[in-house]
N, C-alpha and C positions, 0 to 999 in steps of 0.2 A: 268698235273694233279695238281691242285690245293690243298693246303695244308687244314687245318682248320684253321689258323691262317688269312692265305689270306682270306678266303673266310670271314671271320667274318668282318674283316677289308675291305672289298669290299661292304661287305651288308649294314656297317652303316660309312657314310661319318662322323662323330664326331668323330668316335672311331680312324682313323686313325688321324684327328688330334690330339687326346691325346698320341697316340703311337708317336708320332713325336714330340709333347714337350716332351714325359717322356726320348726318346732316346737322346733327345740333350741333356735335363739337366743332363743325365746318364754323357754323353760326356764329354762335359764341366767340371762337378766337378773333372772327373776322369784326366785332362788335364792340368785345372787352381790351382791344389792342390801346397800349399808351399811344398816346397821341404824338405824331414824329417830333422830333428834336431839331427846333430850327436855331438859325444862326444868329445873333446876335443883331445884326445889321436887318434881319426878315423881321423880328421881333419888334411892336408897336409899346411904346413906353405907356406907361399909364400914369407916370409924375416926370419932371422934371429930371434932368438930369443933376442941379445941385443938392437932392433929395440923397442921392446916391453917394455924393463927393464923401471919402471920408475927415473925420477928422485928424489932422496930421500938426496940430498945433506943438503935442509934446513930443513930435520923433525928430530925430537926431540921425538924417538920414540926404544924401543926394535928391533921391526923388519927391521926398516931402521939400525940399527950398524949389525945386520947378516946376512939381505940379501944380498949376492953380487951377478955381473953380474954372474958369472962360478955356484952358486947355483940356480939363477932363467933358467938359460939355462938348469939346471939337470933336474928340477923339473915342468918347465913351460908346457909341455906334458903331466903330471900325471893326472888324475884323480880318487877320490874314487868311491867305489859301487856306490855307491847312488848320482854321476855326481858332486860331487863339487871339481874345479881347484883353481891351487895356485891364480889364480886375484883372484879368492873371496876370498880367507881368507885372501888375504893383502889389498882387495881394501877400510880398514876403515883406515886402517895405509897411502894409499896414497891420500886420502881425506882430512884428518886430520893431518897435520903436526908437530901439538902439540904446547905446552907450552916449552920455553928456560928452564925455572925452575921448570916444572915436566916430567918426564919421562912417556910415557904411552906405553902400551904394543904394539897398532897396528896391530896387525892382531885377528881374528877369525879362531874357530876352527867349520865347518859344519856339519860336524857329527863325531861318534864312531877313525871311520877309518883314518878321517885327520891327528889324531898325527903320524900315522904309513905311511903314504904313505907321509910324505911330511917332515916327523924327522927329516932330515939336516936342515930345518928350526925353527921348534919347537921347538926340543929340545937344539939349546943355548938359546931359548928367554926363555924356564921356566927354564932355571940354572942362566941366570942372574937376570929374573923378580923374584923368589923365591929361593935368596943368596945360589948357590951353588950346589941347588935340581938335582941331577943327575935321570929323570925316567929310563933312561937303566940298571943302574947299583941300585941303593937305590929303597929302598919299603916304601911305606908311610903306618905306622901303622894304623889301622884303629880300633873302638871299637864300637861295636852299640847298645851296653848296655844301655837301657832304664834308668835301676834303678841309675846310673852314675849321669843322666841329672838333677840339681837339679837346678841349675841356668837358663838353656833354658827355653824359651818363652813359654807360656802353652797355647797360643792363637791363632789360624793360621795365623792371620792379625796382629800379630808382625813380623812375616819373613816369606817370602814364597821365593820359589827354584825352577829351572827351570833342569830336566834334558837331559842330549846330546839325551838320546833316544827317548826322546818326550811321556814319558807316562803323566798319567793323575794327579799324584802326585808327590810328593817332593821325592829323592833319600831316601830311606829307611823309608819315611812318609808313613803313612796310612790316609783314609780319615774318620775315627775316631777319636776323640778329645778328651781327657780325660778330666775330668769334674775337678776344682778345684782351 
């Protein structure tokens, strides 16, 4: 006993050739697809982590004097929410080796959560990059007193500021201008 299916496919020789591309390309996509993109932390190493360490003997940089092999082995597995691993936030510091006579910071911070998931790093580079700054322990005062600002910029295109969250303004900016 024949289905409906068959029989429709039996009545018009076209249509089974379109049923016969549509099920190969079904095939195919479902076969030839890249394999998912896991995280950093899902991912099984197959050497060492000091295989990875780079060489940071000639940079002239904050994050090459505190990252060491025993910190990038802690850390080199982490990832935050939102997928960013220790290579990213060091991979400007090992591109850029720097200047003998200036010091530059060398790594980036990806989002909200990197300072917390990867703190044995971060936090000596802002105590040394800002003389002493302890974030664990000190609070940075903060004041957002409008009627204070009498010297800041009254123009948007004198400074503009990018914040970690990615909203559409400047940290505690509005997109109103005061006239004056």
């Amino acid at each position: 006993m024949a289905g409906p299916f068959s029989r429709l496919l039996s009545a018009r020789p076209g249509l089974r050739l379109l049923a016969l591309a549509g099920a190969g390309s079904l095939a195919a996509g479902f076969l030839l697809r890249p394999e998912p993109v896991r995280a950093a932390s899902e991912r099984r190493r197959l050497y060492p982590p000091s295989a990875e360490y780079p060489d940071l003997r000639k940079h002239n940089n904050c994050m090459a004097s505190h990252l060491t092999p025993a910190v990038y082995a802690r850390l080199c597995d982490k990832t935050t929410p939102t997928g960013w691993t220790l290579d990213q936030c060091i991979q400007t510091g090992v591109d850029n080796p720097g200047h003998p006579f200036i010091k530059t910071v060398g790594m980036v911070a990806g989002d909200e959560e990197t300072y917390e998931v990867f703190a044995d790093l971060f936090d000596p580079v802002i105590q040394e990059r800002h003389n002493g700054y302890d974030p664990r322990t000190m609070k940075h005062t903060t004041d957002l007193d409008a009627s204070k600002s009498e010297n800041w910029p009254k123009h948007p295109r004198t400074q503009s500021a990018t914040s970690l969250h990615a909203s559409g303004t400047c940290c505690g900016g509005s997109t109103e201008w005061p006239e004056g």
